[in-house]
DRENDO-1510 file (C-alpha; in Angstrom, 1 decimal, always signed):
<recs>
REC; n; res; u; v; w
REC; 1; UNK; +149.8; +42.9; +283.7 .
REC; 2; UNK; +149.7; +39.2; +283.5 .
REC; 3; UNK; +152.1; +36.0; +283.9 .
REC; 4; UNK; +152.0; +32.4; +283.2 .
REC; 5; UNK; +153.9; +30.3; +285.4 .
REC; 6; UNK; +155.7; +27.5; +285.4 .
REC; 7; UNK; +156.6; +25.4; +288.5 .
REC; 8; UNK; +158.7; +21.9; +287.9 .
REC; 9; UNK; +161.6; +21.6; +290.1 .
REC; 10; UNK; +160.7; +17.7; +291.6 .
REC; 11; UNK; +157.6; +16.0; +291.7 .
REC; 12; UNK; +154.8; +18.5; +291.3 .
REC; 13; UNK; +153.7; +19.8; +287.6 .
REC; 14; UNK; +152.4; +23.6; +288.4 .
REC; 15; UNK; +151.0; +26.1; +286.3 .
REC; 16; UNK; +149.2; +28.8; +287.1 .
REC; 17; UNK; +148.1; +32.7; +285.6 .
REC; 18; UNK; +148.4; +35.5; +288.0 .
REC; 19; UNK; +147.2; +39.0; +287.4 .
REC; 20; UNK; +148.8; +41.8; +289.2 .
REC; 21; UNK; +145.6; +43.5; +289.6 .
REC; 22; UNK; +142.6; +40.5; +290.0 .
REC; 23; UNK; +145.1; +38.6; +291.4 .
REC; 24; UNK; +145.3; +34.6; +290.8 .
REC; 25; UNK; +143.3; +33.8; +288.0 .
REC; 26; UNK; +144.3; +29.7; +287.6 .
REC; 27; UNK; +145.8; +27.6; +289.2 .
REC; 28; UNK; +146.6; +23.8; +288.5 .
REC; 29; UNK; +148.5; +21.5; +289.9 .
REC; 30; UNK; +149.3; +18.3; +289.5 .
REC; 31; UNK; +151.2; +15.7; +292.2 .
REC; 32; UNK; +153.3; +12.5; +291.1 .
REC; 33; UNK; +153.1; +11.3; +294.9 .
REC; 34; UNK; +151.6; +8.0; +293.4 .
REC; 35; UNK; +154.3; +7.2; +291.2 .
REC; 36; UNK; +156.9; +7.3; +294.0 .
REC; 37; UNK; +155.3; +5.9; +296.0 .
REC; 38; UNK; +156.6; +2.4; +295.4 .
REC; 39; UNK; +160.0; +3.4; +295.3 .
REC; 40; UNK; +159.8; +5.2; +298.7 .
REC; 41; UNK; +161.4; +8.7; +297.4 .
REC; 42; UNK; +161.5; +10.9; +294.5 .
REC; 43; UNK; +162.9; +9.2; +291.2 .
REC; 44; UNK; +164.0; +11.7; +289.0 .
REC; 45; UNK; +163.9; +10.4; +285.6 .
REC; 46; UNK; +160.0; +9.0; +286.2 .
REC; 47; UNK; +159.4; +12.8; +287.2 .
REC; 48; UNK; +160.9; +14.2; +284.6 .
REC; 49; UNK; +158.8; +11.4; +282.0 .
REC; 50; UNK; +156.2; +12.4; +284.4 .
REC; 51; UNK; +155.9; +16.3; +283.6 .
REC; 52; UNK; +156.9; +15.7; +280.2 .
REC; 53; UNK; +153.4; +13.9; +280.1 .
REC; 54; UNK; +151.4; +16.1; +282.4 .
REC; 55; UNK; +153.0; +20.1; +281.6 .
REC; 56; UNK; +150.9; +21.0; +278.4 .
REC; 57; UNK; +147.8; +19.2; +279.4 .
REC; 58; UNK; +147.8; +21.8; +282.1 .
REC; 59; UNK; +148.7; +24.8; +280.4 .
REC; 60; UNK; +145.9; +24.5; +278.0 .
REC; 61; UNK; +143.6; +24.5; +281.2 .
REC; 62; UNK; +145.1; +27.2; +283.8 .
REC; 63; UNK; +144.6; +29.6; +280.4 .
REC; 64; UNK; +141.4; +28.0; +279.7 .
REC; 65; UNK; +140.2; +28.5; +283.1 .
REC; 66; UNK; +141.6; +32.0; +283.6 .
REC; 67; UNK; +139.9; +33.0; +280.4 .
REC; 68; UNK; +143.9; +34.5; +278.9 .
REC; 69; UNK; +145.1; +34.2; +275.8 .
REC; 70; UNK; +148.5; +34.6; +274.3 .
REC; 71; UNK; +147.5; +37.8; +273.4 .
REC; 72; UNK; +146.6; +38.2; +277.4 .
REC; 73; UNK; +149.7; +37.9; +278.3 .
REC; 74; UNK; +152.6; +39.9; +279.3 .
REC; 75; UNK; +155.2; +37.6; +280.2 .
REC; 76; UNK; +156.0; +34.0; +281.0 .
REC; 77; UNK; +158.0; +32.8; +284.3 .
REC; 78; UNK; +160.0; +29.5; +285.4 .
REC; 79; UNK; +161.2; +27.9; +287.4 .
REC; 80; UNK; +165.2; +28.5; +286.7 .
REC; 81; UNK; +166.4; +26.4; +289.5 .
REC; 82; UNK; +167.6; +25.4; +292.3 .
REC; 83; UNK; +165.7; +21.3; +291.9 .
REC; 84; UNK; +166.4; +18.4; +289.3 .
REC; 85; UNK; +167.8; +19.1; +286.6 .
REC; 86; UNK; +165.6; +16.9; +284.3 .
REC; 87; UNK; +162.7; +18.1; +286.0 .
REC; 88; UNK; +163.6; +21.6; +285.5 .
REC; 89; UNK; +164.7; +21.5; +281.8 .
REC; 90; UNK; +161.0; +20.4; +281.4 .
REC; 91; UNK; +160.0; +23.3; +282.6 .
REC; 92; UNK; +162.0; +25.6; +280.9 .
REC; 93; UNK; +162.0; +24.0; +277.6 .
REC; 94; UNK; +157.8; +24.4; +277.6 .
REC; 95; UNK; +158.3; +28.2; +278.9 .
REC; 96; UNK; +160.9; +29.2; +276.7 .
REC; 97; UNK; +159.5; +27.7; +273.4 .
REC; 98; UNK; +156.1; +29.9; +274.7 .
REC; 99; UNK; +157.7; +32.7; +275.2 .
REC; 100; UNK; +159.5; +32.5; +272.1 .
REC; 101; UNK; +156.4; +31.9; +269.9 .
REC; 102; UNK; +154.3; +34.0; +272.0 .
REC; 103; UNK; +156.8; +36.7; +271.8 .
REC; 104; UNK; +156.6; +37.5; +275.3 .
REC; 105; UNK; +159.6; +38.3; +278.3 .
REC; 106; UNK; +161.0; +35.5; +279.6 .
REC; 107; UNK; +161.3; +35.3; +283.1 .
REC; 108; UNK; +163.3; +32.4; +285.4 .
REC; 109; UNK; +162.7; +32.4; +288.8 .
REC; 110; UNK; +165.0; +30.8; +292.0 .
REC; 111; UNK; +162.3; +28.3; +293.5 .
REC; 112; UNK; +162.9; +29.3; +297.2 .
REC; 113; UNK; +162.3; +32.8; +296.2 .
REC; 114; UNK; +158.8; +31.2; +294.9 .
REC; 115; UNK; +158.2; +30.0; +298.7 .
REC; 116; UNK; +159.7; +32.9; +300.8 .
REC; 117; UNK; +156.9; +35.2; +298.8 .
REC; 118; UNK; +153.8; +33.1; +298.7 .
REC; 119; UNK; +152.4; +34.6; +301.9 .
REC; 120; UNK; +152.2; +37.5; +299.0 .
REC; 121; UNK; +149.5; +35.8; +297.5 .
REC; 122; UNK; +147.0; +36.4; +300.4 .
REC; 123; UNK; +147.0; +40.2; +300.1 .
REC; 124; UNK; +144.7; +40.4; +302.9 .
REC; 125; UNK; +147.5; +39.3; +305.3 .
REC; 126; UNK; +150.9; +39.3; +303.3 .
REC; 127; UNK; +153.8; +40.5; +305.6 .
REC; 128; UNK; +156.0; +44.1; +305.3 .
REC; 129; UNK; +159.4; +43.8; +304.5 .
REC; 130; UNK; +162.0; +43.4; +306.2 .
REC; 131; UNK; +161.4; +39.7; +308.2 .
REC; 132; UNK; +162.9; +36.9; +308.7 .
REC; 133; UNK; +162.5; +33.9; +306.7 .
REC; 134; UNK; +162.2; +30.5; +307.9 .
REC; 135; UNK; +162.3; +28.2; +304.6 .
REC; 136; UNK; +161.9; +24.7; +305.4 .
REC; 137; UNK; +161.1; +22.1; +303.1 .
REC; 138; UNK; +161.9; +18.7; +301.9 .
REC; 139; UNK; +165.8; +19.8; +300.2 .
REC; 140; UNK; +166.4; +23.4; +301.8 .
REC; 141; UNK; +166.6; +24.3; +305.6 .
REC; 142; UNK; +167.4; +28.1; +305.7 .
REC; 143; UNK; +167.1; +31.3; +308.0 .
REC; 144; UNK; +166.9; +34.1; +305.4 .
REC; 145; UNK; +167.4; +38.1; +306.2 .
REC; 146; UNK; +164.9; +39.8; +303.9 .
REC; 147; UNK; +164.8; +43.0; +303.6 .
REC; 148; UNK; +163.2; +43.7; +300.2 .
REC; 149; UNK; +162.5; +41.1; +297.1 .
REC; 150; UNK; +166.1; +40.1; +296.3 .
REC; 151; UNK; +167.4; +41.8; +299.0 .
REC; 152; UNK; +168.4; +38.1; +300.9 .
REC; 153; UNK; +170.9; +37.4; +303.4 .
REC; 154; UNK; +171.5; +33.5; +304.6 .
REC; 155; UNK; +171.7; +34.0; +308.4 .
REC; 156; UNK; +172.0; +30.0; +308.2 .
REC; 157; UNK; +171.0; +26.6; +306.7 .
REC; 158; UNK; +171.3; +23.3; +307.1 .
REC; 159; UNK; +174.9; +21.7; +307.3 .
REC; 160; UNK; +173.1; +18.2; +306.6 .
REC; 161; UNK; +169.5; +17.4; +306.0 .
REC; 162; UNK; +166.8; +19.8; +305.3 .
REC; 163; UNK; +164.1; +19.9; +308.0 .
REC; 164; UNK; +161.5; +18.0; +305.5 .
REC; 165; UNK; +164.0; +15.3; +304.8 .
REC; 166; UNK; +164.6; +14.3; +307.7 .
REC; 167; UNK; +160.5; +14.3; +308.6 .
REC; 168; UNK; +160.1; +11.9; +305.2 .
REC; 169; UNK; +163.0; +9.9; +306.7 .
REC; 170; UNK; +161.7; +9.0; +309.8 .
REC; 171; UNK; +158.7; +8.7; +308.8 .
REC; 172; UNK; +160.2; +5.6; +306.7 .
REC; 173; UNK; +161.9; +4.2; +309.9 .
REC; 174; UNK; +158.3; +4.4; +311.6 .
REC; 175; UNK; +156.7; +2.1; +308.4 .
REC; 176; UNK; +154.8; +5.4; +307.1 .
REC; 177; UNK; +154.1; +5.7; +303.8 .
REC; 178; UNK; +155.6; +8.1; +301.1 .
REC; 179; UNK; +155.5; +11.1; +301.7 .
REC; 180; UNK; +155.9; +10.4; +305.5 .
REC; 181; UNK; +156.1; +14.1; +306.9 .
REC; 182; UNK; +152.4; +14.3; +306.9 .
REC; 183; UNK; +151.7; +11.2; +308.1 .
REC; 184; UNK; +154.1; +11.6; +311.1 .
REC; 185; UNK; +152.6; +14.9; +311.8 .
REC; 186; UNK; +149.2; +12.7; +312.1 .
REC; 187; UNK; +150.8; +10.4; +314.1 .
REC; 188; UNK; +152.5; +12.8; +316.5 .
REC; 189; UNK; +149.0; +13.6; +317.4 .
REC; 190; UNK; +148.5; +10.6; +318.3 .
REC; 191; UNK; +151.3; +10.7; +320.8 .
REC; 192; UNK; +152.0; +11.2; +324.3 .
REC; 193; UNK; +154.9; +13.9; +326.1 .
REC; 194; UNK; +157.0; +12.6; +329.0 .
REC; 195; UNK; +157.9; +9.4; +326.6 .
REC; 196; UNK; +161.5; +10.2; +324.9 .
REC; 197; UNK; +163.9; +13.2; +325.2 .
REC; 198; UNK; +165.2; +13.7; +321.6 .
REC; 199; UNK; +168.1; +16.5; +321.8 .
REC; 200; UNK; +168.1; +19.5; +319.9 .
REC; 201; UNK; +170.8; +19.8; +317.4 .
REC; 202; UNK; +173.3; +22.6; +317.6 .
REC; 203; UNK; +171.0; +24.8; +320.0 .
REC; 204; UNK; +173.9; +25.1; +322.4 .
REC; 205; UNK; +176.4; +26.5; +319.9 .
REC; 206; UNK; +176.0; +30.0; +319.0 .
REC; 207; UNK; +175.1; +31.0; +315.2 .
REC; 208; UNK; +172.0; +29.9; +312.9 .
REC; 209; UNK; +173.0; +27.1; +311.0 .
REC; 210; UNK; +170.8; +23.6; +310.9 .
REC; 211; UNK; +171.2; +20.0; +311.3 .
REC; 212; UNK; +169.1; +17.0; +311.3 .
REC; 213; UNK; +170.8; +13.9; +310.3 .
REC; 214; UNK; +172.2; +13.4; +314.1 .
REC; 215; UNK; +169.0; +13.8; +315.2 .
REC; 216; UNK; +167.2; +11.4; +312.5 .
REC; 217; UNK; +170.5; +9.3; +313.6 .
REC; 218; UNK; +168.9; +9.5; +317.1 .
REC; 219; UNK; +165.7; +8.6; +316.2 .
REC; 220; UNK; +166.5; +5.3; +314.3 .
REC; 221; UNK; +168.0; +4.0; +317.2 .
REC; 222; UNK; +165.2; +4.7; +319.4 .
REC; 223; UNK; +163.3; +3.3; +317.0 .
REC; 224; UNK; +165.4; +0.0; +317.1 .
REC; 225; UNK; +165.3; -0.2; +320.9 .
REC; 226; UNK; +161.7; +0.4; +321.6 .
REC; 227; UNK; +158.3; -1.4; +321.4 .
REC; 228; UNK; +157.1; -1.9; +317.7 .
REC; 229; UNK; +153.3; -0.9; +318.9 .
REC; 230; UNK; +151.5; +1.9; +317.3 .
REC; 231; UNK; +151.4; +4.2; +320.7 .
REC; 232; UNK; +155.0; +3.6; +321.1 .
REC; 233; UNK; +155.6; +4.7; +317.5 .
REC; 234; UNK; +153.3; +7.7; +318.4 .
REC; 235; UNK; +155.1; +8.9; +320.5 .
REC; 236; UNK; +158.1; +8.5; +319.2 .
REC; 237; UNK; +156.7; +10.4; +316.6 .
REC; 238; UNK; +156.0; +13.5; +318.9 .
REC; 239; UNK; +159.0; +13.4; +320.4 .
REC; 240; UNK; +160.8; +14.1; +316.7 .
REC; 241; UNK; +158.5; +16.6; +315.8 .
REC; 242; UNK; +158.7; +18.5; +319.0 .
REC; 243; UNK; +162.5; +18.4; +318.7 .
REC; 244; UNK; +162.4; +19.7; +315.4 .
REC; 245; UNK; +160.1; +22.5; +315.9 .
REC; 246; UNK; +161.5; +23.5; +318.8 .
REC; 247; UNK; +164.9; +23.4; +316.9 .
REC; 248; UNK; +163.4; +25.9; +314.6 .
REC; 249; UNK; +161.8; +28.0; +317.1 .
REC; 250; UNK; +165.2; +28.7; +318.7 .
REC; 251; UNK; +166.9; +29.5; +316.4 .
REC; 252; UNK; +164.2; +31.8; +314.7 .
REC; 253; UNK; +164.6; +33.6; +318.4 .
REC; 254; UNK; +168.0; +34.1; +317.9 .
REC; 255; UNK; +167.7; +35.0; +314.4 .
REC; 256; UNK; +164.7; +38.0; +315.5 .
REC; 257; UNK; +167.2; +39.3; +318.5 .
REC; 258; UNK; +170.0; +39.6; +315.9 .
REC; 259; UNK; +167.7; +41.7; +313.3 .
REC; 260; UNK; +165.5; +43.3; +315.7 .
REC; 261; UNK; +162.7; +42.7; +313.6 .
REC; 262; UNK; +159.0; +41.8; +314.5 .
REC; 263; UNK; +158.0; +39.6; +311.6 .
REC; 264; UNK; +158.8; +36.2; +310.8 .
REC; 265; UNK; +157.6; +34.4; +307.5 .
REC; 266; UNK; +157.3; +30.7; +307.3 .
REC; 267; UNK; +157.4; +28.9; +304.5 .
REC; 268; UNK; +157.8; +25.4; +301.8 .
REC; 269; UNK; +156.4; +22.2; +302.6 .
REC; 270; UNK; +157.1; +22.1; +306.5 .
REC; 271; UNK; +155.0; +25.3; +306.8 .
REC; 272; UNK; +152.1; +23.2; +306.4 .
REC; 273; UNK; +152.9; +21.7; +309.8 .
REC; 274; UNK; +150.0; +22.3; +312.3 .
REC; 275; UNK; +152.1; +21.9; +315.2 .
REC; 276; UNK; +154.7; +23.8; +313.7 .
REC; 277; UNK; +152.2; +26.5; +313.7 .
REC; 278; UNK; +150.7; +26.5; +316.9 .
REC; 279; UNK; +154.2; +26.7; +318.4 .
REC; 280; UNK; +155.4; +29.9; +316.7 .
REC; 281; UNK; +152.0; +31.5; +317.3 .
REC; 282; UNK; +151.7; +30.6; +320.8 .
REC; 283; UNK; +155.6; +31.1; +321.7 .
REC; 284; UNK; +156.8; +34.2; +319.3 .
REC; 285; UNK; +153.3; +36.1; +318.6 .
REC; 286; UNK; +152.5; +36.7; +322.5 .
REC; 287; UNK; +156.3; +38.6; +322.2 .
REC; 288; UNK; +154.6; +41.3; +319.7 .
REC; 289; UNK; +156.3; +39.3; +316.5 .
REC; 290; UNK; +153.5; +38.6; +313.6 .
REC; 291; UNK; +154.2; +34.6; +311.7 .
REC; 292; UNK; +153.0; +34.7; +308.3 .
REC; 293; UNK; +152.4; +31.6; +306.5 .
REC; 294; UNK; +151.0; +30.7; +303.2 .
REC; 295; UNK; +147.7; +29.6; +302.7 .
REC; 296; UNK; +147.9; +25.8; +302.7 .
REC; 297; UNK; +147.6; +25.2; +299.0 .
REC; 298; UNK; +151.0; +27.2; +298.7 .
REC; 299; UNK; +153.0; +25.6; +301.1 .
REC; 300; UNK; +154.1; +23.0; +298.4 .
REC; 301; UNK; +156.0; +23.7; +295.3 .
REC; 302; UNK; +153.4; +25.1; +293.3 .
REC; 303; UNK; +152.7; +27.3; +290.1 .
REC; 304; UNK; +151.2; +30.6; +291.7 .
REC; 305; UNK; +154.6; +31.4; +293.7 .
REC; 306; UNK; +156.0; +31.0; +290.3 .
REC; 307; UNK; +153.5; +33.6; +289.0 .
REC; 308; UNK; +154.0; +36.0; +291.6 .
REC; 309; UNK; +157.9; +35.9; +292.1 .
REC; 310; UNK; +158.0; +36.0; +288.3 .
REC; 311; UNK; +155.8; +39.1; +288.0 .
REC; 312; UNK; +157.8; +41.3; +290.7 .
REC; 313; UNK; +160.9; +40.9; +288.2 .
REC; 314; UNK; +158.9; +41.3; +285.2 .
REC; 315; UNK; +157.7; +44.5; +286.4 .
REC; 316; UNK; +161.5; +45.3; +287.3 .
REC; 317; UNK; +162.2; +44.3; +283.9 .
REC; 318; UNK; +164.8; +41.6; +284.6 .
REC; 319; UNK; +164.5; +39.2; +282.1 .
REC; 320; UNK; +166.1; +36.2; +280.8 .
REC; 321; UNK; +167.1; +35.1; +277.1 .
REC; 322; UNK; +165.7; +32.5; +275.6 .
REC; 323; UNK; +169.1; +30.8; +276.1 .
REC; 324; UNK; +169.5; +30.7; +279.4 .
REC; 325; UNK; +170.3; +27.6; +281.7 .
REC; 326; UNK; +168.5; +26.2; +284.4 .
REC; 327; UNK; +170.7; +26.0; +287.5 .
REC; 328; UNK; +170.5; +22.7; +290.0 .
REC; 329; UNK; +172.3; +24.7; +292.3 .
REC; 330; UNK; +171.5; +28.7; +292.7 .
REC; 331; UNK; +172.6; +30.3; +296.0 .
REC; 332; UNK; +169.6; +32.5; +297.1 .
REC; 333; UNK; +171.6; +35.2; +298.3 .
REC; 334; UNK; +173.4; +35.9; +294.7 .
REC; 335; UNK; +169.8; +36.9; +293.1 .
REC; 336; UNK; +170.1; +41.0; +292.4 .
REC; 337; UNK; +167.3; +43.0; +294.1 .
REC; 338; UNK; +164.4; +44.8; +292.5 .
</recs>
């Protein structure tokens, strides 16, 4: 069987054509980082212009390059929500008017399921099930119980700001550039332990939940009080991250001793996070607990989760009309299972 699939939630145009037995066949992807730049954040009518401009462009090449056809095909997937609305409607507008020509199944897709399952896409190390999911990226913080596709359980999230927001964020109070999580992540490296204590937000009260906006709160001011020199900024800088991660680390603990499981995924655009990495490796995996991780080019919203999400429920059969609506908001945990 074979999908075509469409990713445009924000500020990323992705399409791609997965087969369920070669695998990916295309994959294209196209980034408006530039044209938000200026503005310092996502503006979402210029993204929605944006893939408006950019979507068919790329259609005609993941098919191109994945030598498919219409005729190839066997369904077409979305992405049905959660994101922007205008940025979504794109999306769905392009599939659905496909899938209706085409005559092919329709198939919409819950972004965050896109990211928990893109370690799927490197079937030479692609986790079990069950495991616990750690899905952190610029709008969702969340611990997630999974025990099968659509088989989810919310063990916690973020109260406030998503892990990724509050990177981009204080980034911006460093001077950084948008997108700043990266470029703090560089300059963390850059920086120097022993420096600042930044706390740990809710560690020390029991459940799974997430916040960040004390602790972005915490860093402004520290920001504000200290030396506006690039080492001081560094480690400033590695004093945030390390707090964050080690936020994250704690409470994935927690989450594994609740489960009793051994396998933790990580995923979204945090999970790109070298650091981030090196920690759960060094402090879980010496425990007997495997991290999973998608490859880099998967970490960020992208068309090929689409693909693959989309073809598990195609396969199940559990497909949408050509009237559905996109959902902004879309709990993960109300998706039925396989």
């Amino acid at each position: 069987m074979r999908i075509l699939g469409f990713e445009t939630s924000c500020d990323e145009t992705g399409i791609a054509v997965y087969d369920d037995k070669l695998g990916l066949l295309s994959h294209q992807l196209y980034s408006q980082v530039k044209l938000h730049a200026d503005y310092g954040g996502v503006v979402p009518e210029l993204a929605s212009r944006d893939h408006v401009r950019k979507i068919v462009p790329l259609v005609q090449r993941a098919l191109k390059d994945a030598g498919t056809s219409a005729a190839d095909l066997d369904g077409i997937a979305y992405t049905k929500g959660p994101g922007l609305i205008g940025a979504l409607l794109v999306g769905s507008s392009v599939a659905r008017s496909l899938a209706f020509a085409w005559d092919k199944p329709l198939v919409g897709v819950h972004h965050m399921e896109g990211h928990l399952l893109a370690p799927m896409l490197d079937e030479g190390n692609s986790p079990d099930f069950p495991f616990i999911a750690l899905l952190v990226s610029g709008g969702h913080s969340m611990i997630v119980d999974v025990k099968g596709i659509g088989e989810y359980r919310v063990l916690g999230e973020s109260i406030d700001d998503a892990a990724g927001e509050a990177f981009d964020k204080t980034a911006k109070l460093l001077g950084l550039d948008y997108p700043g999580g990266p470029l703090l992540a560089k300059l963390a490296a850059k920086g120097e332990p022993g420096h600042y204590a930044f706390p740990r937000p809710m560690t020390n009260k029991p459940g799974l939940d997430l916040s960040f906006s004390g602790l972005k709160t915490f860093a402004a001011n520290t920001i504000r009080a200290a030396a506006n020199d690039e080492q001081t900024h560094a480690n400033i800088a590695f004093a945030f991250q390390e707090a964050v991660v080690d936020t994250l680390l704690i409470k994935c603990k927690r989450a594994l001793k609740q489960t009793g499981y051994s396998r933790v995924v990580i995923a979204g655009g945090v999970s790109a996070n070298t650091h981030l990495r090196e920690i759960f490796e060094a402090k879980i995996g010496p425990n007997g607990t495997h991290v999973f991780y998608p490859s880099l080019a998967f970490c960020t919203d992208n068309g090929a989760m689409i693909a693959y999400a989309g073809m598990e429920r195609l396969k199940a059969k559990q497909f949408d009309n050509y009237d559905e609506q996109v959902k902004p908001r879309w709990p993960l945990d109300t998706l039925p299972p396989l």
